[in-house]
C-alpha positions in Angstrom: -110.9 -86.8 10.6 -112.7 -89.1 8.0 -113.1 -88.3 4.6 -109.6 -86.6 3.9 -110.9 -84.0 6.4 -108.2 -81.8 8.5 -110.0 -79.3 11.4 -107.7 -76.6 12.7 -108.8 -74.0 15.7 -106.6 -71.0 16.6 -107.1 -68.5 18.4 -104.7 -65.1 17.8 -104.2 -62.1 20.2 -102.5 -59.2 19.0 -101.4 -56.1 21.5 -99.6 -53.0 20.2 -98.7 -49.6 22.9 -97.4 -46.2 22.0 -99.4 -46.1 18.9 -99.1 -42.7 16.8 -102.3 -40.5 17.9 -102.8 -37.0 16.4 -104.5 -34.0 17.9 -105.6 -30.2 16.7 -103.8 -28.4 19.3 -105.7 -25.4 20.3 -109.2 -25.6 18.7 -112.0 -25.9 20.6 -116.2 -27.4 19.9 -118.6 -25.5 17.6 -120.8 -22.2 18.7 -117.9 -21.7 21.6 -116.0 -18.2 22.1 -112.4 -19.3 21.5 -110.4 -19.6 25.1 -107.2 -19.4 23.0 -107.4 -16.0 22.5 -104.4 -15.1 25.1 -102.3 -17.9 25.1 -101.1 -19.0 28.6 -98.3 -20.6 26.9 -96.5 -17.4 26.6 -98.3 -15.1 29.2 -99.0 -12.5 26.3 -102.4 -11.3 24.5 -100.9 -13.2 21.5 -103.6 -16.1 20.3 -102.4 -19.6 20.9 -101.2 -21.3 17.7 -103.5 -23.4 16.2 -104.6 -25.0 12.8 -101.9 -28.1 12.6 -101.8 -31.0 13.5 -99.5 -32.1 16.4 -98.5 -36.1 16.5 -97.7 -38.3 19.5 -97.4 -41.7 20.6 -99.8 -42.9 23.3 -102.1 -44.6 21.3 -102.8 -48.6 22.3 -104.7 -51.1 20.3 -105.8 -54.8 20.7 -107.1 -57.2 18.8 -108.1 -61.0 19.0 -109.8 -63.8 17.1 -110.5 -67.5 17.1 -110.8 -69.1 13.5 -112.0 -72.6 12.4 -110.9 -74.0 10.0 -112.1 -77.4 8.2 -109.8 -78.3 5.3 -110.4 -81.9 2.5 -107.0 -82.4 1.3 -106.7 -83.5 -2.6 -108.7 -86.6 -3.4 -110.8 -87.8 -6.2 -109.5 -84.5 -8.1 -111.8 -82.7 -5.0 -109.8 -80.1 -2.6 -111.7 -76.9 -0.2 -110.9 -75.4 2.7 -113.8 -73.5 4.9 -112.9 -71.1 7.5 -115.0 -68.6 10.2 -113.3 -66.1 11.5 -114.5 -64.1 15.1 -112.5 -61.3 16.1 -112.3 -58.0 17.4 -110.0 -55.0 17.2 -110.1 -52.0 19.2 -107.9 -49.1 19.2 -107.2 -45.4 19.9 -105.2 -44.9 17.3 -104.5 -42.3 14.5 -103.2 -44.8 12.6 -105.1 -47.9 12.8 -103.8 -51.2 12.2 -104.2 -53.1 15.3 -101.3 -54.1 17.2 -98.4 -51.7 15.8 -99.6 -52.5 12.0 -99.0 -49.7 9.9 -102.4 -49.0 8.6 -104.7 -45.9 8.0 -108.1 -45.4 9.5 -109.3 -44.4 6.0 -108.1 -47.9 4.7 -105.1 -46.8 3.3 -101.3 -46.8 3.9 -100.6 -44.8 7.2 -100.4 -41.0 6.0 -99.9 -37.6 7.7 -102.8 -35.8 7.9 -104.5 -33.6 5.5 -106.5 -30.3 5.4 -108.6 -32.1 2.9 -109.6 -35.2 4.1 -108.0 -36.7 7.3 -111.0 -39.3 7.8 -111.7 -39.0 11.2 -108.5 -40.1 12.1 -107.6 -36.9 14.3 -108.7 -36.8 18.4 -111.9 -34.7 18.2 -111.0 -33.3 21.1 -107.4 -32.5 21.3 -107.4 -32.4 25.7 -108.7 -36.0 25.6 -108.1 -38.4 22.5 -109.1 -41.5 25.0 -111.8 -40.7 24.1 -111.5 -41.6 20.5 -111.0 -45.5 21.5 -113.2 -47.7 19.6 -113.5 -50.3 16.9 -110.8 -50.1 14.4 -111.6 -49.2 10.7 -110.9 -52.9 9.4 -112.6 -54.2 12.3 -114.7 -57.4 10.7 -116.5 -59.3 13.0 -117.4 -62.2 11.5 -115.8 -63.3 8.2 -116.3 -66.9 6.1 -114.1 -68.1 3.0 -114.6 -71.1 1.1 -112.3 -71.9 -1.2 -112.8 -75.3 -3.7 -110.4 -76.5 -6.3 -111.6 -79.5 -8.9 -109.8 -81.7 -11.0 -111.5 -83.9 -13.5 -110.5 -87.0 -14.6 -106.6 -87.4 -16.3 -105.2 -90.3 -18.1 -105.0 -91.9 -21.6 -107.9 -90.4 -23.7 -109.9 -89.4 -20.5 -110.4 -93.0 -19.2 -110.1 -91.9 -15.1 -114.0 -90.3 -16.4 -115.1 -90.9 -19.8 -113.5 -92.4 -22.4 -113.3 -90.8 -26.5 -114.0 -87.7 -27.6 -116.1 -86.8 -24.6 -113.0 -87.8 -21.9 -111.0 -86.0 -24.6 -113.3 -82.4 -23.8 -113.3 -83.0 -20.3 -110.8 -84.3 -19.1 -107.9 -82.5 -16.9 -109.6 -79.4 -16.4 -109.3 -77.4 -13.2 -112.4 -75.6 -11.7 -111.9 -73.2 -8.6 -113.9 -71.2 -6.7 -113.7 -68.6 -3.9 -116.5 -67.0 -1.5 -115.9 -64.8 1.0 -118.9 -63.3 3.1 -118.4 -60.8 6.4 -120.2 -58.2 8.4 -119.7 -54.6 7.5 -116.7 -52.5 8.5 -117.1 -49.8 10.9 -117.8 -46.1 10.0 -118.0 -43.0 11.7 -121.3 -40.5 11.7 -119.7 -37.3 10.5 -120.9 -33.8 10.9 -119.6 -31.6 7.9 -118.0 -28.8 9.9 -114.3 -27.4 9.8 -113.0 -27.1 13.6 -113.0 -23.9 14.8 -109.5 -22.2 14.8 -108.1 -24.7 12.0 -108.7 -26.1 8.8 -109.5 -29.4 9.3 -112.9 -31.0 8.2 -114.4 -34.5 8.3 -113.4 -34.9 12.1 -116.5 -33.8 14.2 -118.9 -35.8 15.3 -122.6 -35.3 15.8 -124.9 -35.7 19.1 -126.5 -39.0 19.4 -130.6 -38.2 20.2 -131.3 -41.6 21.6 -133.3 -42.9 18.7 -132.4 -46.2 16.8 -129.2 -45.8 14.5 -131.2 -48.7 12.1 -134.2 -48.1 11.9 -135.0 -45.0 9.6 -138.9 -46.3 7.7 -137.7 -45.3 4.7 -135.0 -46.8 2.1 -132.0 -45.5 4.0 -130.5 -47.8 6.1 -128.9 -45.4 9.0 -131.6 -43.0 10.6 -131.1 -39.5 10.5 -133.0 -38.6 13.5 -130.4 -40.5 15.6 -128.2 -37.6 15.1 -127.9 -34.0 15.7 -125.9 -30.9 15.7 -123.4 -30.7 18.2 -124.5 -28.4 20.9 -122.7 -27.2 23.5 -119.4 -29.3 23.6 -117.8 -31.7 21.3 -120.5 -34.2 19.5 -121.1 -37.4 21.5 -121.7 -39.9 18.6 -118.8 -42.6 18.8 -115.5 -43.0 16.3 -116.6 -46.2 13.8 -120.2 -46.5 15.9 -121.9 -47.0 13.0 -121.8 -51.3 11.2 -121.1 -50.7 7.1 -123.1 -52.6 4.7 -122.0 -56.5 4.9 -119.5 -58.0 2.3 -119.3 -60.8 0.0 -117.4 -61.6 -3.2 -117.8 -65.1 -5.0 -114.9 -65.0 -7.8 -114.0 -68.5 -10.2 -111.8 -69.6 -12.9 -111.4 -72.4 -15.3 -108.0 -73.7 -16.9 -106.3 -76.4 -18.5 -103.2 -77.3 -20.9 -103.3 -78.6 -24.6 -100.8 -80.6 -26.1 -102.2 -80.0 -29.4 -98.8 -81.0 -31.2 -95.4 -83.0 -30.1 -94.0 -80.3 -27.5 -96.1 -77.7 -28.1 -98.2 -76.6 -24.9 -101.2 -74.3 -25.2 -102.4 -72.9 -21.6 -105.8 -71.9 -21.3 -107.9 -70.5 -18.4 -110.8 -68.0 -17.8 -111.7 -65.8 -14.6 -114.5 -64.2 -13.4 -114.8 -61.7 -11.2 -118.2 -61.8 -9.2 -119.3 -64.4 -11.0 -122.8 -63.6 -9.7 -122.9 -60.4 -10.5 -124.2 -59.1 -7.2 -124.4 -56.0 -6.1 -122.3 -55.6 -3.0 -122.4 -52.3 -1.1 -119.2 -50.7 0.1 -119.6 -48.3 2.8 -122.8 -46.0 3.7 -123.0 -42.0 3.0 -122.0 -41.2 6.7 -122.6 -37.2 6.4 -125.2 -36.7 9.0 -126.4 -33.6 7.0 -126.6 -35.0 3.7 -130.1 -35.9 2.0 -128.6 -39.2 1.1 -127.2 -40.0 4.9 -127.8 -43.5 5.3 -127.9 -44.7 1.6 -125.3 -46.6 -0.1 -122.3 -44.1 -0.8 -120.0 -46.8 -3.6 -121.0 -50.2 -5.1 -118.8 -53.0 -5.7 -117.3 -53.7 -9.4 -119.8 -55.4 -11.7 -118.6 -59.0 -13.1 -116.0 -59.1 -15.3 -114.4 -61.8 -17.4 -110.9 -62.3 -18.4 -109.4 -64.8 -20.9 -105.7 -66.0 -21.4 -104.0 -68.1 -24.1 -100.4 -68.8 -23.4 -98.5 -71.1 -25.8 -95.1 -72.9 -24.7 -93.0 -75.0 -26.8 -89.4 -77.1 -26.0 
């Protein structure tokens, strides 16, 4: 293309089988006598055993996206590359990292389970985790980065842009800059409950009433009313059915070398993190029972500057 301009599509499909899937063997929906009390198992009055977790690999996931990518390679001390990103990843997974990946549901590094908080990763209902199929945690629909890099003018006393002590201040200095903006992540509506017969919390679900998820009238951004207590059965809200907040981080940096003496070499630069110093929201207060459901549960890092000296010498 004109310009020094370079356009790349690709499109990337990713398929992954026998994924790791956990279940509660044994436990059963809220308000419900518990049908485990003489366990078939072994034909005795003896309870079934419950209140573990029990792995197994049937879990599938898929994911695919089509990026565009325009690129200016280096010229006039000017280089950036701009990319959108659509995709989708869906999974069933305990585990999820799309396509065999190795990554938790709670955005971590794949872990067993824990009493304390196993982030929705178990099968709410341990006779049919197909039902857990949905959007994977890092699911992003839509994603843009911009990245920029500028190089002002090099040569004998600055003369490629201004010549004296002025081409002298300015001159080989590199200026970068990254954006990145996306749609939210996925998160699941949680109903603050341990399952009966075990230990486990943070894995059922509320009922879905039929009202809008969005549209509260008040400050919150997730409506409570769109959720109730489970009744009668396991709760029929969907795994990561509710869109997090959306995401964007602009981060830059400024560097260049002195020669203030013979073969001495003094290397400066400064960073900034968001350089804006927006406030980006992390992830919503998804406890359905909570006063501050709906409302922004972490906040990004406020902007933060970091400067280096490094002095070389041959």
């Amino acid at each position: 293309m004109p310009f020094a301009l370079q356009m790349t599509a690709t499109y990337n499909g990713i398929r992954g089988t026998h994924g790791p899937q956990e279940i509660l063997p044994n436990s059963y929906p809220l308000g419900e006598a518990d049908p485990y009390m003489n366990c078939p198992l072994t034909n005795s009055s003896t309870k079934c055993p419950s209140g573990f977790a029990y792995e197994t690999s049937g879990g599938n996931s898929i994911r695919e996206a089509g990026q565009l990518q325009l690129r200016r390679r280096l010229r006039s001390g000017f280089a950036a590359t701009l990319a959108y990103t659509f995709s989708k990843s869906i999974d069933d997974d305990a585990y999820q990292g799309g396509a065999g990946h190795q990554v938790a549901s709670s955005g971590g590094s794949a872990q067993s389970a824990s009493l304390s908080s196993p982030s929705a990763s178990i099968a709410q209902n341990w006779l049919d985790p197909r039902v857990e199929r949905s959007l994977s945690s890092f699911d992003q629909r839509q994603l843009l980065n911009l990245t920029a890099t500028y190089t002002s003018g090099q040569g004998l006393e600055g003369g490629t842009l201004l010549g004296g002590w002025r081409g002298k201040a300015l001159k080989e200095w590199t200026v970068q800059g990254s954006l990145n903006y996306g749609t939210g992540l996925p998160e699941t509506p949680l109903y603050p409950a341990a399952v009966p017969g075990t230990g486990f919390n943070n894995i059922i679900r509320p009922d879905l009433t039929g009202a809008s998820i969005y549209n509260s009238g008040t400050a919150a951004h997730l409506n409570a009313a769109a959720y109730s207590e489970p009744n009668g059965g396991w709760g029929t809200a969907g795994r990561y059915s509710i869109e997090g907040p959306d995401q964007f981080t602009f981060n830059t940096s400024m560097a260049r070398t002195f020669r203030p003496h013979g073969k001495w070499y003094l290397d400066v630069s400064v960073s900034a993190n968001n350089t804006l110093n927006h406030a980006t929201f992390t992830s919503w207060n998804n406890v359905v029972t909570s006063d501050q459901f709906g409302l922004p549960a972490s906040v990004g890092g406020m902007r933060s500057l970091q400067t280096s000296f490094h002095l070389r010498w041959q």
